[in-house]
GUVO-864715 format. One record per atom (N, C-alpha, C): residue number from 0; x, y, z. Coordinates in steps of 0.02 Angstrom, whole numbers, plus 50000, padded with zeros to 5 digits. Example, Ala and Ser with C-alpha at 12.3 -4.5 7.8 and 13.67 -1.06 7.14 Angstrom:
BEGIN
<pt k="0" px="50660" py="49716" pz="50390"/>
<pt k="0" px="50615" py="49775" pz="50390"/>
<pt k="0" px="50660" py="49835" pz="50390"/>
<pt k="1" px="50642" py="49888" pz="50354"/>
<pt k="1" px="50684" py="49947" pz="50357"/>
<pt k="1" px="50645" py="50002" pz="50394"/>
***
This chain:
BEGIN
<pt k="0" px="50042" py="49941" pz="50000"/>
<pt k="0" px="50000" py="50000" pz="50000"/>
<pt k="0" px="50044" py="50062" pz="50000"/>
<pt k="1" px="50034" py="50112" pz="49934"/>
<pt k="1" px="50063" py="50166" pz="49946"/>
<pt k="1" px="50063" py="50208" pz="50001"/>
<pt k="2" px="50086" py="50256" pz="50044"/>
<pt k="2" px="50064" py="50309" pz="50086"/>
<pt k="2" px="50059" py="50371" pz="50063"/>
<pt k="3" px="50015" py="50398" pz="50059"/>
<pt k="3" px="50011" py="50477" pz="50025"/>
<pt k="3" px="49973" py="50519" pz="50078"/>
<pt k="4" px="50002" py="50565" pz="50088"/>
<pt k="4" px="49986" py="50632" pz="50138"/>
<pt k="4" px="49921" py="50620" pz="50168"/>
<pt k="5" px="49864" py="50594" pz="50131"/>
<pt k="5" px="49789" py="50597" pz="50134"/>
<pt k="5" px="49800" py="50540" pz="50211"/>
<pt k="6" px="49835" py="50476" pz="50179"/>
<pt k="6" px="49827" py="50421" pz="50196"/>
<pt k="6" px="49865" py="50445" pz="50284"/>
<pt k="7" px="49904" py="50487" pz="50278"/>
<pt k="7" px="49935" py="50520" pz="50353"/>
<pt k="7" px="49900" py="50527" pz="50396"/>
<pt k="8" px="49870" py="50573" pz="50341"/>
<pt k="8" px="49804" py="50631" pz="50374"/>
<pt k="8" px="49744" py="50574" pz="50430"/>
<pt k="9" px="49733" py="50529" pz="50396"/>
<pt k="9" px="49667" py="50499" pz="50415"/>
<pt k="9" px="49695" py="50465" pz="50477"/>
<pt k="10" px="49761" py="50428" pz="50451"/>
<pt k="10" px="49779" py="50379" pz="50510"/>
<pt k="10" px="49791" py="50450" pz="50554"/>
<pt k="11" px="49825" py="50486" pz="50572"/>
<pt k="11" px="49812" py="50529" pz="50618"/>
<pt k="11" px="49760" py="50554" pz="50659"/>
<pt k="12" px="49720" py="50580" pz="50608"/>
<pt k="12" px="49645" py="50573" pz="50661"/>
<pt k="12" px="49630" py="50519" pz="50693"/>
<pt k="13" px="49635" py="50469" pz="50668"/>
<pt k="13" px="49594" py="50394" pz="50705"/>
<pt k="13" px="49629" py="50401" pz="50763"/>
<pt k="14" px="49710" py="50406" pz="50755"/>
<pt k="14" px="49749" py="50373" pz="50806"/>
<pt k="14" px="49721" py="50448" pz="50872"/>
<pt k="15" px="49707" py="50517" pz="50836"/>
<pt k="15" px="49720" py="50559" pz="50893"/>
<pt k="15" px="49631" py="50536" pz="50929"/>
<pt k="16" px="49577" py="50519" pz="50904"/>
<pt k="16" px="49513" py="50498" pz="50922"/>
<pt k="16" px="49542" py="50463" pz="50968"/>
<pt k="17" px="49574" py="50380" pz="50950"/>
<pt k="17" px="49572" py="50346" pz="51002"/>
<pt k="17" px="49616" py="50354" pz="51082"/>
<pt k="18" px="49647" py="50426" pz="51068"/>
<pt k="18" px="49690" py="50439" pz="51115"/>
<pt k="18" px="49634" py="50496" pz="51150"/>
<pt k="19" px="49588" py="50529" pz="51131"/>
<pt k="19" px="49535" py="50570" pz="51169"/>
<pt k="19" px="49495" py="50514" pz="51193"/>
<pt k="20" px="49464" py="50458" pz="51178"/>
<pt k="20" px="49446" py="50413" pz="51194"/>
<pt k="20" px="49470" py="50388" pz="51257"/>
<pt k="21" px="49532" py="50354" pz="51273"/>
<pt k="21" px="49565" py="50299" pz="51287"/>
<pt k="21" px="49516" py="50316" pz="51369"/>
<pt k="22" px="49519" py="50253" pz="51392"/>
<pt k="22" px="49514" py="50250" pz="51464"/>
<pt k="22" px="49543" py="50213" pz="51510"/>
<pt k="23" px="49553" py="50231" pz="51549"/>
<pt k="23" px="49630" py="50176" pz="51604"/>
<pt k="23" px="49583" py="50109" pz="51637"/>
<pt k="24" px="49631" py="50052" pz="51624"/>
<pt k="24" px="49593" py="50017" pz="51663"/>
<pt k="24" px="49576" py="49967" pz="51613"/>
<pt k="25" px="49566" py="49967" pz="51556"/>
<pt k="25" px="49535" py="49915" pz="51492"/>
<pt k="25" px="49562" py="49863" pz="51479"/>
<pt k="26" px="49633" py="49865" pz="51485"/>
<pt k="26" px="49682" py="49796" pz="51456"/>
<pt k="26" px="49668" py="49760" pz="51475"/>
<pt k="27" px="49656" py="49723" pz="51524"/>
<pt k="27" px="49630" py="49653" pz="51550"/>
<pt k="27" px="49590" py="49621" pz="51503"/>
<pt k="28" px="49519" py="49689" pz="51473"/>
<pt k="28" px="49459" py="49668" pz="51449"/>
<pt k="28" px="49498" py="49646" pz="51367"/>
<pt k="29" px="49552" py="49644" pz="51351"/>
<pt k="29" px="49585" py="49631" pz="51269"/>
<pt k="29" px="49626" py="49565" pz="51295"/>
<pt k="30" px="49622" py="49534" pz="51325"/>
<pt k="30" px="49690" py="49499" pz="51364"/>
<pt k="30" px="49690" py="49435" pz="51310"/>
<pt k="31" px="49610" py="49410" pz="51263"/>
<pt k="31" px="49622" py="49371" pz="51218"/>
<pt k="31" px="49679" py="49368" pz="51166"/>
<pt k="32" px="49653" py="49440" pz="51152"/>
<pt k="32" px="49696" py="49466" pz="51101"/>
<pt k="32" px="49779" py="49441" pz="51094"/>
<pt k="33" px="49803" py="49470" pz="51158"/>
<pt k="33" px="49879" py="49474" pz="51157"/>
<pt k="33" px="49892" py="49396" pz="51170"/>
<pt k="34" px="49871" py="49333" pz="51158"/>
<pt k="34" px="49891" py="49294" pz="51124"/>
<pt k="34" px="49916" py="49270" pz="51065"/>
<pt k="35" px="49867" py="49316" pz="51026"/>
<pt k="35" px="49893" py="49335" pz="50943"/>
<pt k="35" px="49965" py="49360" pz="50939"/>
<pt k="36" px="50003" py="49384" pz="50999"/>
<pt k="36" px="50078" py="49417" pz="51001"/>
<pt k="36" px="50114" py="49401" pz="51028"/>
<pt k="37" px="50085" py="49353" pz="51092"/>
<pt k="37" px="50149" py="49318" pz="51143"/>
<pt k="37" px="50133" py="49244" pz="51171"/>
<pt k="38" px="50163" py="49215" pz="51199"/>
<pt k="38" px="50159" py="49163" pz="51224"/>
<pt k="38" px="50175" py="49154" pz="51310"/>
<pt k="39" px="50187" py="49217" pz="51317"/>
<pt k="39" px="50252" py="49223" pz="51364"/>
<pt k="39" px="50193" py="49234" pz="51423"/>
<pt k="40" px="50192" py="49171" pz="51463"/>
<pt k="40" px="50129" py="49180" pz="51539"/>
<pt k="40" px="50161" py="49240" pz="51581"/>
<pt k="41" px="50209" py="49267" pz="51562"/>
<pt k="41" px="50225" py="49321" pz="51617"/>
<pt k="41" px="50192" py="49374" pz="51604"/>
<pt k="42" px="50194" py="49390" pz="51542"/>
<pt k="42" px="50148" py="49440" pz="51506"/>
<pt k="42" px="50080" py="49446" pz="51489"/>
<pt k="43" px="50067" py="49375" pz="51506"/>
<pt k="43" px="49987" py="49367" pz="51492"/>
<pt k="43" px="49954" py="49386" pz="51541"/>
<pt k="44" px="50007" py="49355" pz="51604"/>
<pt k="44" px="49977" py="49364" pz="51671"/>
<pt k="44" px="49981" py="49441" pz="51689"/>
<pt k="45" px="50029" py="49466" pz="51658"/>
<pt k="45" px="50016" py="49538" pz="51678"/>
<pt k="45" px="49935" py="49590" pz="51657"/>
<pt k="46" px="49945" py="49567" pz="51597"/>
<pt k="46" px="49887" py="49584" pz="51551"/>
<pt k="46" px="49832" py="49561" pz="51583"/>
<pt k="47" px="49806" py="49511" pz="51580"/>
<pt k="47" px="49749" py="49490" pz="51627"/>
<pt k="47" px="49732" py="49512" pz="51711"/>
<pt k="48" px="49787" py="49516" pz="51743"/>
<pt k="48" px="49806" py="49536" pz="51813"/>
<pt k="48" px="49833" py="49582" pz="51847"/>
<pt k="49" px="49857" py="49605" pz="51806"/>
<pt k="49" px="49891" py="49656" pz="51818"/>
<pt k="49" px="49952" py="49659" pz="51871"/>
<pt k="50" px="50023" py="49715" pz="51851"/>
<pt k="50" px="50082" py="49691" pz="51902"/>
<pt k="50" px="50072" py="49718" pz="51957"/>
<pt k="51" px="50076" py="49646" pz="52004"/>
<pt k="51" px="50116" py="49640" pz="52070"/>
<pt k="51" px="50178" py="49658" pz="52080"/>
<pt k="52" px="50175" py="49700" pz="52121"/>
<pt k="52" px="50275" py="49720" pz="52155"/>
<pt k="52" px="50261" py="49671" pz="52207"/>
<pt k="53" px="50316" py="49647" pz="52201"/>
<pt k="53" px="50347" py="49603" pz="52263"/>
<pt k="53" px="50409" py="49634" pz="52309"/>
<pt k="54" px="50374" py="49671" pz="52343"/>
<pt k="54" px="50425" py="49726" pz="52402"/>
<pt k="54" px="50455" py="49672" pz="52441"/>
<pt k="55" px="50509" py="49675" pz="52456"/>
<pt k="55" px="50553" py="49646" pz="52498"/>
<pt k="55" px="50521" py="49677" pz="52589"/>
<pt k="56" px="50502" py="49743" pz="52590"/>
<pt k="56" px="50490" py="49766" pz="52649"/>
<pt k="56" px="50436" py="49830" pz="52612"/>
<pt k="57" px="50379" py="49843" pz="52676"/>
<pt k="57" px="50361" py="49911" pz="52645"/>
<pt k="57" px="50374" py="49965" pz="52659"/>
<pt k="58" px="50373" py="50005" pz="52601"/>
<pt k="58" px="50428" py="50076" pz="52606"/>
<pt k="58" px="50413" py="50131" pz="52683"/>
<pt k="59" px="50435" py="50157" pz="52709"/>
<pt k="59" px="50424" py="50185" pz="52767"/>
<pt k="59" px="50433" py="50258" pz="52745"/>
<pt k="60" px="50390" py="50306" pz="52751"/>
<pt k="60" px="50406" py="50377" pz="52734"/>
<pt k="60" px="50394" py="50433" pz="52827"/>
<pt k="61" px="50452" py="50444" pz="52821"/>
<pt k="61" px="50432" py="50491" pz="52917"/>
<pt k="61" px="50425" py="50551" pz="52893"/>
<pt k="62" px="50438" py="50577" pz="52817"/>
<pt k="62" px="50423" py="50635" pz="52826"/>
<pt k="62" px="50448" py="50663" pz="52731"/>
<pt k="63" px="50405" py="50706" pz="52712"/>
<pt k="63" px="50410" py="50719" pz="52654"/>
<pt k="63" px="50429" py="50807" pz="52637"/>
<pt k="64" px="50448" py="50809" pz="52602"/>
<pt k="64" px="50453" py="50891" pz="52571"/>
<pt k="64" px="50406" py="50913" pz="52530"/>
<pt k="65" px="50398" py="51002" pz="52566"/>
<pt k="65" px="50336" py="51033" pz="52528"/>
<pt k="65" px="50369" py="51050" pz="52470"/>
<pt k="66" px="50352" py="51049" pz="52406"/>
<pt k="66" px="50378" py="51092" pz="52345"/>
<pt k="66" px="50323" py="51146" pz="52294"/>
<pt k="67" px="50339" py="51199" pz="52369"/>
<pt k="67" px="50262" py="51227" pz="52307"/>
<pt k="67" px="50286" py="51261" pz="52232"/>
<pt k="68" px="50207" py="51267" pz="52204"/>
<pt k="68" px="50202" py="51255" pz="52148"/>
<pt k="68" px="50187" py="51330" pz="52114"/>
<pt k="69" px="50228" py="51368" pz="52059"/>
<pt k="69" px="50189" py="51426" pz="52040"/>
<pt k="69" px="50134" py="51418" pz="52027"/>
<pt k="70" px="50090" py="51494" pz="52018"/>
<pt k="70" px="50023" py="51484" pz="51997"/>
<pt k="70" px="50013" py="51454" pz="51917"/>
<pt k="71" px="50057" py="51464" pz="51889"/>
<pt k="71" px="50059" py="51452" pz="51811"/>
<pt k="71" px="50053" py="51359" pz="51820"/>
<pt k="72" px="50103" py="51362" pz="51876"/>
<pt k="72" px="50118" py="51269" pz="51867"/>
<pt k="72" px="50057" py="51245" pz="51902"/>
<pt k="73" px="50027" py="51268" pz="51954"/>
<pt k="73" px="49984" py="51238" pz="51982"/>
<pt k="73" px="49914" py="51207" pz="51944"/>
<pt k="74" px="49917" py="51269" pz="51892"/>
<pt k="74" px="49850" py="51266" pz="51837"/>
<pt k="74" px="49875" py="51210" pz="51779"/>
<pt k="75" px="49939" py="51211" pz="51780"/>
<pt k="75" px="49944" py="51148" pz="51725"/>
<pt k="75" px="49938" py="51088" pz="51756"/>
<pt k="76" px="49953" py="51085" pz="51822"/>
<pt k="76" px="49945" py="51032" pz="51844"/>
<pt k="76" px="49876" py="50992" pz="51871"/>
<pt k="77" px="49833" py="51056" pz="51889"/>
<pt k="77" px="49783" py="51027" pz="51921"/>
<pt k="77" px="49748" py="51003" pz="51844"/>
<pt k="78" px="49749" py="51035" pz="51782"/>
<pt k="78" px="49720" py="51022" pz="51703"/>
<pt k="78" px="49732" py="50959" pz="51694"/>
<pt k="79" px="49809" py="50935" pz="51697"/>
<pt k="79" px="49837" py="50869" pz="51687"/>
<pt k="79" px="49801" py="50803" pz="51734"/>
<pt k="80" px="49793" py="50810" pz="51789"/>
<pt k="80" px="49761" py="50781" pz="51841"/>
<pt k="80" px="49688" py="50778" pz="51813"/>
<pt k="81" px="49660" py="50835" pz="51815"/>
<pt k="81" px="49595" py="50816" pz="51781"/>
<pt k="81" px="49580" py="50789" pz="51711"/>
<pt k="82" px="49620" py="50788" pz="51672"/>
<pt k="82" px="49615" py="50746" pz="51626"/>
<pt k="82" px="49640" py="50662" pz="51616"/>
<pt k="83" px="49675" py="50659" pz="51670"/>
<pt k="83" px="49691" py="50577" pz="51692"/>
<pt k="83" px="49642" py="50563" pz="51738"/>
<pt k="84" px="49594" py="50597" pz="51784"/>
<pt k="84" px="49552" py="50557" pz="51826"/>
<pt k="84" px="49493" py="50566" pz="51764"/>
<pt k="85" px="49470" py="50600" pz="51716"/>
<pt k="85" px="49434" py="50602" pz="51656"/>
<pt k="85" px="49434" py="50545" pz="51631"/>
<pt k="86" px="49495" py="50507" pz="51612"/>
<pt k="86" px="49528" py="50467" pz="51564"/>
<pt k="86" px="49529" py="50399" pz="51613"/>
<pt k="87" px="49514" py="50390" pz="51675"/>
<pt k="87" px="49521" py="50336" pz="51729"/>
<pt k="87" px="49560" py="50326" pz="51754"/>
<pt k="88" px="49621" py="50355" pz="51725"/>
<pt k="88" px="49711" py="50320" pz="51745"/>
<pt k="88" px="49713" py="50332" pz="51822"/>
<pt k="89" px="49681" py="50411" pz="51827"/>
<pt k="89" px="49698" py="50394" pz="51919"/>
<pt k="89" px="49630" py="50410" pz="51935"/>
<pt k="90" px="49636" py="50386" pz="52004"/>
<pt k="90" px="49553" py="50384" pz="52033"/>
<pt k="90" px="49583" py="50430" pz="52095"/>
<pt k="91" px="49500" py="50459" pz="52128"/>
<pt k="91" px="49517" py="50494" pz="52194"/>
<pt k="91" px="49542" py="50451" pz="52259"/>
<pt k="92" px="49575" py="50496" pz="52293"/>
<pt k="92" px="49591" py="50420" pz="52351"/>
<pt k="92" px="49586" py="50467" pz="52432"/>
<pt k="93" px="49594" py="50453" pz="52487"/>
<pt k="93" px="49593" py="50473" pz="52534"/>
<pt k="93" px="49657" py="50459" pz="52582"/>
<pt k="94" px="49673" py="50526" pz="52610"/>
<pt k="94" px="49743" py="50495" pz="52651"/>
<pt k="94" px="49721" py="50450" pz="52694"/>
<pt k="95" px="49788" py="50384" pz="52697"/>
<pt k="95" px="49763" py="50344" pz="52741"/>
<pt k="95" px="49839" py="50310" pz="52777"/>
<pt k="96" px="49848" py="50277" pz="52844"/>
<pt k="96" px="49906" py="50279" pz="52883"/>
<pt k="96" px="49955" py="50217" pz="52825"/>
<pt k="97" px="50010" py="50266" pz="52834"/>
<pt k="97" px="50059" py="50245" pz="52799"/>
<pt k="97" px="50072" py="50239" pz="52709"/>
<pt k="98" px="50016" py="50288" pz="52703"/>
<pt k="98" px="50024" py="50301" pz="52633"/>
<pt k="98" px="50102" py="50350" pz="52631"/>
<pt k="99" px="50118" py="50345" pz="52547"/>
<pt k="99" px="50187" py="50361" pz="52510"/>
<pt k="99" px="50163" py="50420" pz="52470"/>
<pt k="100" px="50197" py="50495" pz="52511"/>
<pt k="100" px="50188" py="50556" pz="52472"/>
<pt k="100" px="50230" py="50576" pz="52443"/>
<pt k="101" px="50244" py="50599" pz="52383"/>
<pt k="101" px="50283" py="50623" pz="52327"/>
<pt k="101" px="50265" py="50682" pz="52294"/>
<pt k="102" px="50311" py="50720" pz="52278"/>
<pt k="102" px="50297" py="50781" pz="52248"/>
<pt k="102" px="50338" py="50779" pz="52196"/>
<pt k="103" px="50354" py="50705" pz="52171"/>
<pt k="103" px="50434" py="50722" pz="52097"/>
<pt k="103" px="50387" py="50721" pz="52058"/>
<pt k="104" px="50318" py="50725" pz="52041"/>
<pt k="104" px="50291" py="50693" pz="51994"/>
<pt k="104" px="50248" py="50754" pz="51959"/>
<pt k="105" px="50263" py="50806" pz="52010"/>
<pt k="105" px="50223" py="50884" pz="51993"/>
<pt k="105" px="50292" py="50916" pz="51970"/>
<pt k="106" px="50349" py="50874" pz="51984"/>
<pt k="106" px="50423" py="50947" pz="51961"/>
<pt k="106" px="50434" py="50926" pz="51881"/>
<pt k="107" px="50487" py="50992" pz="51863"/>
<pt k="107" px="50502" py="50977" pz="51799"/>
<pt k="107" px="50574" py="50918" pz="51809"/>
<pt k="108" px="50588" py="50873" pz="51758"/>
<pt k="108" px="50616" py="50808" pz="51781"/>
<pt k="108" px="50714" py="50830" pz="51797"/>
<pt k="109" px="50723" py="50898" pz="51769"/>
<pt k="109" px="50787" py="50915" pz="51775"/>
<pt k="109" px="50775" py="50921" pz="51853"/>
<pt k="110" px="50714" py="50965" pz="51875"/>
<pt k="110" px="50720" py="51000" pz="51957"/>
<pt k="110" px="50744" py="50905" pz="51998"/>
<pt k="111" px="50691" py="50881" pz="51978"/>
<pt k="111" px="50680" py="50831" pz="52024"/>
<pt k="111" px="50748" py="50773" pz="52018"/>
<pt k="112" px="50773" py="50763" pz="51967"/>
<pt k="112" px="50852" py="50731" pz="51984"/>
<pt k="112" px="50904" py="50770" pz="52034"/>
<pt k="113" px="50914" py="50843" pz="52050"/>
<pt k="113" px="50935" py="50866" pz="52083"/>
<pt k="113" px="50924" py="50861" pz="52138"/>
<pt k="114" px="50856" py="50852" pz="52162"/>
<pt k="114" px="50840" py="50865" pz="52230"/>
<pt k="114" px="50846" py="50768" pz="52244"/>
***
């Protein structure tokens, strides 16, 4: 099959649809599928089950750092957030004893190797 600009054009839209689309959480429901590509039960089992960490110990946090956020960053961030709890990837949660707080995940990735 030739590719010509048109043929770009279209696959682009589809692909950017199914990316406004996408919702977190689905792979399991395709898990037939990726037989058609692997054999490999490690991967199947992931796909179907999703990964388990196997912690040696669980992580202990006594105390975390504030890193506030400009107003410019705060608005990109809270946008970004709302478009992944939109999208399913993250859900709301409630603090609870011995949860793991992080703030590398709001910095830009140069800040956060430094610190």
């Amino acid at each position: 099959m030739k590719v010509s600009a048109n043929n770009i054009g279209n696959i682009k839209n589809i692909l950017s649809q199914d990316v406004k689309n996408f919702e977190g959480g689905n792979l399991r429901y395709f898990s037939k599928n990726w037989y058609k590509y692997t054999q490999d039960s490690y991967i199947l089992d992931i796909i179907s089950n999703g990964l388990k960490l196997d912690l040696m110990e669980m992580p202990i946090q006594n105390q975390y750092s504030i890193h506030p956020l400009a107003k410019n960053e705060t608005e990109i961030v809270s946008s970004e957030i709302q478009k992944l709890l939109n999208k399913k990837v993250l859900v709301h949660t409630k603090p609870e004893i011995g949860q793991f707080v992080s703030g590398v995940f709001t910095r830009d990735k140069k800040m956060a190797i430094k610190e």
